[in-house]
The first five atom37 places (N, CA, C, CB, O) and aatype in JSON, in Angstrom:
{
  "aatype": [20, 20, 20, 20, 20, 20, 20, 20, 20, 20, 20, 20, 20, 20, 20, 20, 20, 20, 20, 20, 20, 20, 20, 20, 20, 20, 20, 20, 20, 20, 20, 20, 20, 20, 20, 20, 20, 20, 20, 20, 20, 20, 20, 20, 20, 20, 20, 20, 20, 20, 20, 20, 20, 20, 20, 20, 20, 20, 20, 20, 20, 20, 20, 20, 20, 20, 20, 20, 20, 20, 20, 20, 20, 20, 20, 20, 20, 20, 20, 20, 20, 20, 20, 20, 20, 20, 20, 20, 20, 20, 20, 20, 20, 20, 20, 20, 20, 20, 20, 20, 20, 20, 20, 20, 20, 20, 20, 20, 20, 20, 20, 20],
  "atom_mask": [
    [1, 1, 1, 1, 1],
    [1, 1, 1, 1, 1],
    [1, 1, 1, 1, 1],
    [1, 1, 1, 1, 1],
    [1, 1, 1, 1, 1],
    [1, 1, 1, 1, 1],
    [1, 1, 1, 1, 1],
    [1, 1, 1, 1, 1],
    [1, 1, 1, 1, 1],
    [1, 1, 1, 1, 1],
    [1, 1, 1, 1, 1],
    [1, 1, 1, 1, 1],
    [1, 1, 1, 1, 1],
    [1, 1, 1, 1, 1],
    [1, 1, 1, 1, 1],
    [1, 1, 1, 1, 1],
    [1, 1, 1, 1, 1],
    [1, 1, 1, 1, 1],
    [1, 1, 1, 1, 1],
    [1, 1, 1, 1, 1],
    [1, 1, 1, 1, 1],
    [1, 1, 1, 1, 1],
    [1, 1, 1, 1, 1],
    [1, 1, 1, 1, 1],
    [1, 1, 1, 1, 1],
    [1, 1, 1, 1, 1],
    [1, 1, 1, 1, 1],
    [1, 1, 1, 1, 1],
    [1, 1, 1, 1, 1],
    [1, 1, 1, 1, 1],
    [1, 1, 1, 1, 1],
    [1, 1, 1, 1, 1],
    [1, 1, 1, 1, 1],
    [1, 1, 1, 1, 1],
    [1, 1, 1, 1, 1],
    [1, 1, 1, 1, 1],
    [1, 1, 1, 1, 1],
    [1, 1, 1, 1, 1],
    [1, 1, 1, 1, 1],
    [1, 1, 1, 1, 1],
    [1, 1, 1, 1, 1],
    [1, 1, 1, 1, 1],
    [1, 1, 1, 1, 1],
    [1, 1, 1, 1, 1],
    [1, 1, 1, 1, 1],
    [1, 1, 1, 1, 1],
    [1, 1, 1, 1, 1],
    [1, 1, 1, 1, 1],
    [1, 1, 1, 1, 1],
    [1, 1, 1, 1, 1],
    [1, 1, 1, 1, 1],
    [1, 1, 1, 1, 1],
    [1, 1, 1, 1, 1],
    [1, 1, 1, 1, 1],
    [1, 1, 1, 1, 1],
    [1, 1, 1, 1, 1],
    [1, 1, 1, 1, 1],
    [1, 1, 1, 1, 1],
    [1, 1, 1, 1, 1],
    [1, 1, 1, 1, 1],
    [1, 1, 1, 1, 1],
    [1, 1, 1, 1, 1],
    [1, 1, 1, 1, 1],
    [1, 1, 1, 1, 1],
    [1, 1, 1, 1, 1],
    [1, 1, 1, 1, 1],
    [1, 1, 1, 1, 1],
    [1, 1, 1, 1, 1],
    [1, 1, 1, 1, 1],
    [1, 1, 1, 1, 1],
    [1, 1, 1, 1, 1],
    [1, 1, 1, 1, 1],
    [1, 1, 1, 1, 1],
    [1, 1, 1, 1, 1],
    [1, 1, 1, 1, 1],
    [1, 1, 1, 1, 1],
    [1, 1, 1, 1, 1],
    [1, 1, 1, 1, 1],
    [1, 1, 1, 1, 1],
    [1, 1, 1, 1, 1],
    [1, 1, 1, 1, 1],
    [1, 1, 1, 1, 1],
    [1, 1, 1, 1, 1],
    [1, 1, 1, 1, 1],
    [1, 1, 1, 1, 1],
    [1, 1, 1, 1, 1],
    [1, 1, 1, 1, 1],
    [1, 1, 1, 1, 1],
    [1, 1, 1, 1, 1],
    [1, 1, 1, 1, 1],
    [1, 1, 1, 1, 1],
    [1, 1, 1, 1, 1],
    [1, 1, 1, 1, 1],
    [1, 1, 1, 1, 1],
    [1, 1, 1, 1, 1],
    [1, 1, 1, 1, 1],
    [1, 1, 1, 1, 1],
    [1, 1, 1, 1, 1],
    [1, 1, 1, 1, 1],
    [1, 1, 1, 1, 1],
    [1, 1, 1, 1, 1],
    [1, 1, 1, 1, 1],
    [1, 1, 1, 1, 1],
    [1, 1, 1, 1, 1],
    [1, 1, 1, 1, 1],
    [1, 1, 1, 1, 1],
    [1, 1, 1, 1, 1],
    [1, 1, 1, 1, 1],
    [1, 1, 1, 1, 1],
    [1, 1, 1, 1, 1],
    [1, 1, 1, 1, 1],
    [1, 1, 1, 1, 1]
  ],
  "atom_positions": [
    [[-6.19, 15.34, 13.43], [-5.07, 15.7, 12.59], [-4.23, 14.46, 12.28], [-4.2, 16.8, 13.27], [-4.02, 13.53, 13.07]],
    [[-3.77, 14.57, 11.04], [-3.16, 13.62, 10.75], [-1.51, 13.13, 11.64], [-3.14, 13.93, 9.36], [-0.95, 13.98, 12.33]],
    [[-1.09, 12.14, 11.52], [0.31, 11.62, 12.09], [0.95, 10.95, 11.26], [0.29, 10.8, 13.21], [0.58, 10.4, 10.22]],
    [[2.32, 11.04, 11.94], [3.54, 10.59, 10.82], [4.7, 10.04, 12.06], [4.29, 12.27, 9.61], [5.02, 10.58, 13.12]],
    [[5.21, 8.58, 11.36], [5.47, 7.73, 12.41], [7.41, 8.42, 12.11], [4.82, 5.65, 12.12], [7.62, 8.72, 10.93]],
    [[8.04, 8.51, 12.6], [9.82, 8.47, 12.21], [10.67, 7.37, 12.86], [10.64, 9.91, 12.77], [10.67, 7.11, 14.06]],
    [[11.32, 6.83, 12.03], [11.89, 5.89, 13.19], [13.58, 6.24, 13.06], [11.48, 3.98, 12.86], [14.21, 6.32, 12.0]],
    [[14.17, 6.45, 14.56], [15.84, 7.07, 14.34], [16.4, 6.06, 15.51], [16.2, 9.18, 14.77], [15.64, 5.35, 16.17]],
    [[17.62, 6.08, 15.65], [18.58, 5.22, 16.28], [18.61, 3.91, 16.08], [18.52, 5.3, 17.46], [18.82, 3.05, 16.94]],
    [[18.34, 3.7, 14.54], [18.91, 2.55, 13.73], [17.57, 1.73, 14.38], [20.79, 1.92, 14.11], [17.66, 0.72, 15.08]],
    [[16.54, 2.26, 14.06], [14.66, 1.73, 14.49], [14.59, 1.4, 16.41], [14.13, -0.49, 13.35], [13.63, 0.91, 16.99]],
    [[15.42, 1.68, 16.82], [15.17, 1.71, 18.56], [13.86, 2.85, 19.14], [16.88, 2.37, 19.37], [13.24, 2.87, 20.2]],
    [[13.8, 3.67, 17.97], [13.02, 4.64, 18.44], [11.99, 5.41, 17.2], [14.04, 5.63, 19.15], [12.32, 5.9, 16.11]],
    [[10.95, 5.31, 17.71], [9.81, 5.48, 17.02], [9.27, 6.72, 17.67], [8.9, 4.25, 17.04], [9.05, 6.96, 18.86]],
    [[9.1, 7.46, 16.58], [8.61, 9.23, 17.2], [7.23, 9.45, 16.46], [9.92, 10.84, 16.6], [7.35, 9.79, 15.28]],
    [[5.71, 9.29, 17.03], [4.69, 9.59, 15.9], [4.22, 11.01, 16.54], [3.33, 8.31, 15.67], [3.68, 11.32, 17.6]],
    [[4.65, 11.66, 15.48], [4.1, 13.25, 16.16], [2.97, 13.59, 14.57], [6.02, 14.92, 16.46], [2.98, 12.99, 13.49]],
    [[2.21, 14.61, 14.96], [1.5, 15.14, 13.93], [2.27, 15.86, 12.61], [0.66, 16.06, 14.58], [3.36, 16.42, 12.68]],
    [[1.55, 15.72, 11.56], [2.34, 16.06, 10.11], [2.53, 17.0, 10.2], [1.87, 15.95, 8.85], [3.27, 16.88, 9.23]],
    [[2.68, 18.66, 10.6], [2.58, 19.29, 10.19], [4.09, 19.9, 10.85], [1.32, 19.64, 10.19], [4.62, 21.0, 10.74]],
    [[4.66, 18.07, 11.88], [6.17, 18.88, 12.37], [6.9, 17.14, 11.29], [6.63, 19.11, 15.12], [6.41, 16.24, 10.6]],
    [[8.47, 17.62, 11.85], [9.32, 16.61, 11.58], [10.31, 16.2, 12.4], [9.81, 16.83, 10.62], [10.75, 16.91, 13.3]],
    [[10.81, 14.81, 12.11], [11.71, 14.21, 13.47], [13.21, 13.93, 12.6], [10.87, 12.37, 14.34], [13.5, 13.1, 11.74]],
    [[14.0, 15.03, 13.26], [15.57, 14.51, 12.91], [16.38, 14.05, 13.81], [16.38, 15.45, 12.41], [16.45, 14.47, 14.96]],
    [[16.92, 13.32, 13.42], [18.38, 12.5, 14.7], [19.26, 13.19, 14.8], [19.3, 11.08, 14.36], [19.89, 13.69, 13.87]],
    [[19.46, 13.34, 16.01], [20.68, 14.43, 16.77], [21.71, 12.83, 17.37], [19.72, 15.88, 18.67], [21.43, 11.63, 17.47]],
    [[23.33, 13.91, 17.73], [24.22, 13.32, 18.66], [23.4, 13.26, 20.01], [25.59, 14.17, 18.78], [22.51, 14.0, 20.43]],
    [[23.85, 12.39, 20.42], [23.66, 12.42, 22.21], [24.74, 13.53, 22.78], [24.12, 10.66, 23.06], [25.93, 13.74, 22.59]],
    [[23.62, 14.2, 23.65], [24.83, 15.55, 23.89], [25.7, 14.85, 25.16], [23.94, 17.47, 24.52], [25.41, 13.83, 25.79]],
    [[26.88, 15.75, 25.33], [28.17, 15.28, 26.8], [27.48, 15.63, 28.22], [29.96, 16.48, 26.79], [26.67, 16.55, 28.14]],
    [[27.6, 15.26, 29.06], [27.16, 15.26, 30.39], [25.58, 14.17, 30.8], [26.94, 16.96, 30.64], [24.78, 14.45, 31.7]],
    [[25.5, 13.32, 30.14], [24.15, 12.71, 30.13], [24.42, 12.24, 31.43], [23.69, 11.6, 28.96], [25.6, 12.28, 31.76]],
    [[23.49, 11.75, 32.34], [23.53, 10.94, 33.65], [24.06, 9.35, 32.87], [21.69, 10.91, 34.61], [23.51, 8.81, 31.91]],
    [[24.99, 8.99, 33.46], [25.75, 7.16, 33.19], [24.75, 5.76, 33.78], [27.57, 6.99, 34.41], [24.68, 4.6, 33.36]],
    [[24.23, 6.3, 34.65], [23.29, 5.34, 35.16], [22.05, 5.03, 34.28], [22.85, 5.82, 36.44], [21.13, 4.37, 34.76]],
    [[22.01, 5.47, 33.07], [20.89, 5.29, 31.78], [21.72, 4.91, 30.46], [19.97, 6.88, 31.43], [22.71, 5.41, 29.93]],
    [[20.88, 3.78, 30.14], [21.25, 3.68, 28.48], [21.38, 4.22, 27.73], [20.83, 3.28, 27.82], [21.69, 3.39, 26.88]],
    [[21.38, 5.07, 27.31], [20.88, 6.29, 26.19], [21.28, 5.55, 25.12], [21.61, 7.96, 26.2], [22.36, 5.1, 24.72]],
    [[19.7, 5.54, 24.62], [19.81, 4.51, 22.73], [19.92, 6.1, 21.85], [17.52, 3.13, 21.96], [20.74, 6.03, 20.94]],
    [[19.28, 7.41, 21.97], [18.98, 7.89, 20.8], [18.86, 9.65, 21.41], [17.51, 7.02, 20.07], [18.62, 10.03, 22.56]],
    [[19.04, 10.24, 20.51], [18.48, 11.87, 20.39], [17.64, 12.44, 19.11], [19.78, 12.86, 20.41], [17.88, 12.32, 17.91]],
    [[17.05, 12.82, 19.48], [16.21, 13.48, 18.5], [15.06, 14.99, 18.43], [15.52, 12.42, 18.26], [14.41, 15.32, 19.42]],
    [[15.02, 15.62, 17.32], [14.72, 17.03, 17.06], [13.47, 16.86, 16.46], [15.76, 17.83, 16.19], [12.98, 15.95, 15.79]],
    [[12.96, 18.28, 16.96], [11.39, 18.05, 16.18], [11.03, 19.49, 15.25], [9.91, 17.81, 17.6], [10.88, 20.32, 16.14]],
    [[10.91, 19.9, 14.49], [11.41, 21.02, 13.81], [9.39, 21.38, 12.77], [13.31, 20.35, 12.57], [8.58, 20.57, 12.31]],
    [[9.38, 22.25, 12.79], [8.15, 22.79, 11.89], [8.47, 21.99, 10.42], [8.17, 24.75, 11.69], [9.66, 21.92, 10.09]],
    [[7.39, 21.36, 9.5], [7.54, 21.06, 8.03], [8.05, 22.39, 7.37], [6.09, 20.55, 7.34], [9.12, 22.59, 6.78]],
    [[6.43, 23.72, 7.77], [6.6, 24.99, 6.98], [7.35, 25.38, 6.78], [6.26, 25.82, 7.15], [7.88, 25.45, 5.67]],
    [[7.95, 26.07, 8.37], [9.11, 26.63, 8.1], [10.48, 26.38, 8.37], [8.99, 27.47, 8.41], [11.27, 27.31, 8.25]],
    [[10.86, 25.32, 8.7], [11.82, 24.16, 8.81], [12.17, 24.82, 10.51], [13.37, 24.07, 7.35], [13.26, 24.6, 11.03]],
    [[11.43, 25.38, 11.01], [12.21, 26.08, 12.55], [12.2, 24.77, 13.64], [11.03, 27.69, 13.42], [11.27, 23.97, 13.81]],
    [[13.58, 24.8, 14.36], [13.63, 23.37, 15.1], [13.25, 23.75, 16.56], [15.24, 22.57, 15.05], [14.09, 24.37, 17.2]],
    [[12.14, 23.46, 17.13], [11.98, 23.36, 18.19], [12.28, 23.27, 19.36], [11.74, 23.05, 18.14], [11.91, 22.2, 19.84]],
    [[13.0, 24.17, 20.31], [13.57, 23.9, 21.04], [13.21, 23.67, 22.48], [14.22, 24.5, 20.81], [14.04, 22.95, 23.04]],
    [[12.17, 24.08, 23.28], [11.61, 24.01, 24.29], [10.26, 23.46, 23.99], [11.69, 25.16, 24.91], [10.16, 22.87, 22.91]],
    [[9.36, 23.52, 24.63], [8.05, 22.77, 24.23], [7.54, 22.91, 23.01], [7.03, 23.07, 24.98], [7.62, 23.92, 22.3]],
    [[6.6, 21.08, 22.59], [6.23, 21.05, 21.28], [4.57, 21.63, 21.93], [6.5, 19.31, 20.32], [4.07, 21.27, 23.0]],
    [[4.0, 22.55, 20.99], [2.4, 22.35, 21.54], [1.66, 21.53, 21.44], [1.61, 23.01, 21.23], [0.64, 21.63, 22.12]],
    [[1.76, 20.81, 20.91], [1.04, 19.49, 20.83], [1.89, 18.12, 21.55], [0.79, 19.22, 19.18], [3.0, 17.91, 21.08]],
    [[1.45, 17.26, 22.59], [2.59, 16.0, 22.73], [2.09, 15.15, 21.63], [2.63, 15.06, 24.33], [0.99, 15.0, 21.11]],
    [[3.32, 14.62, 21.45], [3.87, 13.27, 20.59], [3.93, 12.01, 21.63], [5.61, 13.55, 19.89], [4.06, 12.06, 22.86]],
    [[3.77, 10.67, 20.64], [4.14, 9.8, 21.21], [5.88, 8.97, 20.9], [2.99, 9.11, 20.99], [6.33, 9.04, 19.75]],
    [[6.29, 8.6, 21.47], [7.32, 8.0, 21.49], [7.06, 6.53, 21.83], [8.13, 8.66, 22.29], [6.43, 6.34, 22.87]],
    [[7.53, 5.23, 20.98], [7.87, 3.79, 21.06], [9.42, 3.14, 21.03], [7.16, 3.24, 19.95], [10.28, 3.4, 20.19]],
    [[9.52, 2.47, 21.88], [10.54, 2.29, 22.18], [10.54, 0.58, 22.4], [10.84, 3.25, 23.23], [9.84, 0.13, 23.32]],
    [[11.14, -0.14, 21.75], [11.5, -1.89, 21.55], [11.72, -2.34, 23.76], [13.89, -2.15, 20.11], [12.72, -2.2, 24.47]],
    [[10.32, -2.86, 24.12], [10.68, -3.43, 25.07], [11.51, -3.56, 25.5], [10.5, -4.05, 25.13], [12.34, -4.09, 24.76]],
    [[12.01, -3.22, 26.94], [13.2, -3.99, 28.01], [12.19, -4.14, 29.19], [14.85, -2.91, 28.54], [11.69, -3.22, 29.84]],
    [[11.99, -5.58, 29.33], [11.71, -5.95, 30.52], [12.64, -5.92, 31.71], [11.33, -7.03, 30.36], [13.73, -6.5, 31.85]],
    [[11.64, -4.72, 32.98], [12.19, -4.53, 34.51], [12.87, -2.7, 34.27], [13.79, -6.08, 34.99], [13.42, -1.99, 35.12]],
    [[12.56, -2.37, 32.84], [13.55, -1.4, 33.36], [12.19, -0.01, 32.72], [15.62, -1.56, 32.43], [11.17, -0.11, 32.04]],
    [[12.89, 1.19, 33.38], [12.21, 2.44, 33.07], [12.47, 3.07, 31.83], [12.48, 3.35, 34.01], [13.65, 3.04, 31.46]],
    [[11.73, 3.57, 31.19], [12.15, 4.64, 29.85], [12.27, 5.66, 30.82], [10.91, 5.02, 28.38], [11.57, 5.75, 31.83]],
    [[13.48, 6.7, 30.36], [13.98, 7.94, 30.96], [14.32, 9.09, 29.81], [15.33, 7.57, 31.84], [15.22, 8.62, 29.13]],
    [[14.1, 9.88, 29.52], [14.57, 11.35, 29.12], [15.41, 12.08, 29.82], [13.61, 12.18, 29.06], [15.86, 11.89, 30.95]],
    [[15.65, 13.22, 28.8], [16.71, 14.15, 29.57], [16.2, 15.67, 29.51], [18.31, 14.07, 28.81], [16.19, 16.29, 28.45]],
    [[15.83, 16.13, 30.51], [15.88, 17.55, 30.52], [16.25, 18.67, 31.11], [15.24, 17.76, 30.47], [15.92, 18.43, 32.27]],
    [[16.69, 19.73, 31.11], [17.29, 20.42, 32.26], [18.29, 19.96, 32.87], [16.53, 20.6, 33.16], [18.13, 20.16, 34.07]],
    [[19.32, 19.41, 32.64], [20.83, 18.77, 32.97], [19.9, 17.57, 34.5], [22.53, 20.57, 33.73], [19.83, 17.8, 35.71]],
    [[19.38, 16.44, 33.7], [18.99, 15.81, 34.9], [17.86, 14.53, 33.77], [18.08, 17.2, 36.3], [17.18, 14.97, 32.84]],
    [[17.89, 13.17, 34.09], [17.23, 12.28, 33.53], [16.11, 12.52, 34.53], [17.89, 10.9, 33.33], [16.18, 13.03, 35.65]],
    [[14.92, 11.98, 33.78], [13.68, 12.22, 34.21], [12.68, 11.12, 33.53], [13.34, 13.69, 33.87], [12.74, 10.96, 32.31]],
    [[12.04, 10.58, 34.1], [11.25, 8.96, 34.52], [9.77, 9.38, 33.35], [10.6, 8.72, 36.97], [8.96, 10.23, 33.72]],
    [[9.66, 8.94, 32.51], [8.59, 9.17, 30.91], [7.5, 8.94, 32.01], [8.64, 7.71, 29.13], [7.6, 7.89, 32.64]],
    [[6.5, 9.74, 32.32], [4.9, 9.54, 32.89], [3.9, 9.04, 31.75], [4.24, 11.1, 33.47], [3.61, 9.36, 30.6]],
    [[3.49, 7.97, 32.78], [2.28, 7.32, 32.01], [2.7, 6.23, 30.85], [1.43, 8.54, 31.27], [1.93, 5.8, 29.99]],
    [[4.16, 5.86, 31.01], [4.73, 4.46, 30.33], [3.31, 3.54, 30.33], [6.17, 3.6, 31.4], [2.62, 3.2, 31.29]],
    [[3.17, 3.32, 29.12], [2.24, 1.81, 28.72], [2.94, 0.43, 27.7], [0.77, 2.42, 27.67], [4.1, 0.58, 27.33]],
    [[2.34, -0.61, 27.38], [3.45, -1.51, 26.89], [2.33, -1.95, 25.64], [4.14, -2.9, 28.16], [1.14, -2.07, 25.91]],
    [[2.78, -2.13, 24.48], [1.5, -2.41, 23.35], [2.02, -3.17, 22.82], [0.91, -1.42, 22.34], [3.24, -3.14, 22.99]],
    [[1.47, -4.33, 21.86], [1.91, -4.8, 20.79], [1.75, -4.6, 19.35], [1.72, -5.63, 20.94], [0.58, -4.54, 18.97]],
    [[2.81, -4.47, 18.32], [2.47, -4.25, 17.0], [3.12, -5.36, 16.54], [2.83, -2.92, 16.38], [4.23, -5.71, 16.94]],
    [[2.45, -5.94, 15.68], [2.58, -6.72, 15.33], [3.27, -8.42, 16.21], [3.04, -6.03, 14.48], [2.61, -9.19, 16.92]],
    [[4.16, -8.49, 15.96], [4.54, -9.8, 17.33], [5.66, -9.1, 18.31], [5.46, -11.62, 16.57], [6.17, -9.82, 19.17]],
    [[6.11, -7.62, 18.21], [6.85, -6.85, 18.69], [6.35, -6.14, 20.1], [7.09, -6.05, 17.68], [5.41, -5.36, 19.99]],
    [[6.82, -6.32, 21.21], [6.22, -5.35, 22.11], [6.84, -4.22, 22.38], [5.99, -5.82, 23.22], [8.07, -4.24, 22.42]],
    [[6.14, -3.02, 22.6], [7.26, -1.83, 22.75], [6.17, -0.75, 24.14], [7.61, -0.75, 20.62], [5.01, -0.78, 24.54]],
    [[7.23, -0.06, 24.39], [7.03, 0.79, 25.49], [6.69, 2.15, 24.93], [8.24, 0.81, 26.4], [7.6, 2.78, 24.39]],
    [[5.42, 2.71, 25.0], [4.96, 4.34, 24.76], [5.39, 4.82, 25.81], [3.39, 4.78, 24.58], [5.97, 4.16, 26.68]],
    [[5.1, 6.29, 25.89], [5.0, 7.5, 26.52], [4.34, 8.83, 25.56], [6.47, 7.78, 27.0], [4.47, 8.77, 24.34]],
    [[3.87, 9.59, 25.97], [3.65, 10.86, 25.21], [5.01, 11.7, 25.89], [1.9, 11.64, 25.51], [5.5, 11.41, 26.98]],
    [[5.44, 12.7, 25.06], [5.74, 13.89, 25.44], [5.92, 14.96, 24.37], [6.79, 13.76, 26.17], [5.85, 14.84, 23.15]],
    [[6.21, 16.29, 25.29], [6.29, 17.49, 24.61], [7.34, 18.57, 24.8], [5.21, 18.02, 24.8], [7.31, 19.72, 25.25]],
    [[8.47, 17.62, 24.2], [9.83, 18.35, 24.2], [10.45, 18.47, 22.91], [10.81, 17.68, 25.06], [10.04, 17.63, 22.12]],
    [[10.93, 18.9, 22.65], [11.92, 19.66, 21.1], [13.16, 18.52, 20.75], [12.99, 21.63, 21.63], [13.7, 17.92, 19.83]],
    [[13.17, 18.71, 22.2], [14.68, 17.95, 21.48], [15.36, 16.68, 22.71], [16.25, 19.57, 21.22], [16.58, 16.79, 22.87]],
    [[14.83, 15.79, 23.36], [15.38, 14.83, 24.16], [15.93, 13.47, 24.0], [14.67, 14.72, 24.84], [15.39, 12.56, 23.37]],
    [[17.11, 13.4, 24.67], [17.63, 12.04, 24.47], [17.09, 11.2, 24.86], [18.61, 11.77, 24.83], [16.43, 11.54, 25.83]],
    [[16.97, 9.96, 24.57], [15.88, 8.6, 25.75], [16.5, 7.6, 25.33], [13.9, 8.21, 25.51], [17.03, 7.35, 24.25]],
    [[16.3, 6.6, 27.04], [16.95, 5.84, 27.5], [16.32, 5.11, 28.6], [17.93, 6.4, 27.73], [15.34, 5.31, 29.31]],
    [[17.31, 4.07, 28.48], [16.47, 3.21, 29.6], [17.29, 2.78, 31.07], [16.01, 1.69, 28.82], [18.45, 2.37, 31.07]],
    [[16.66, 2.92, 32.04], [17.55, 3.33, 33.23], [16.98, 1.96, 34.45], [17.12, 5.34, 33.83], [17.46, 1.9, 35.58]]
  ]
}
């Protein structure tokens, strides 16, 4: 199936999920854990029927995120930051950036 790259929090964050959803930029919601950066929030919503996703996507997405050397990519779910499984580090072009997959609707990410 095809993919479609989004980039939100002023290009800090790169969302490639499959075409058939879409990626909008949300506020960072109040109560985030302080001990994390939080660069960005973002929504993942059906093309068809514009419905925004709120608990799991069925399919995971990948997420890229502009290198920080020494530190963790973190999410937020369930009132609690939580450590991205299976972080890898790639290069595009002369840029290095940090993946993860996941399959959430709607999470803030950050680096902790």
């Amino acid at each position: 199936m095809a993919k479609k790259e989004y980039s939100i929090a002023n290009g800090q964050i790169i969302v490639i999920v499959q075409d058939k959803y879409e990626v909008y930029e949300k506020p960072l919601p109040d109560g985030l854990d302080p001990s994390i950066n939080w660069i960005g929030n973002f929504g993942i919503k059906e093309n068809e029927t514009g419905t925004k996703i709120k608990g799991k996507v069925p399919n995971k997405y990948e997420v890229e995120v502009p290198d920080v050397e020494g530190k963790e990519l973190y999410f937020w779910d369930k009132g609690k930051k939580n450590k991205f499984a299976g972080q890898a580090t790639k290069t595009k072009g002369n840029k290095k950036f940090r993946t993860a997959d996941l399959d959430l609707g709607d999470p803030p990410v950050g680096w902790g």
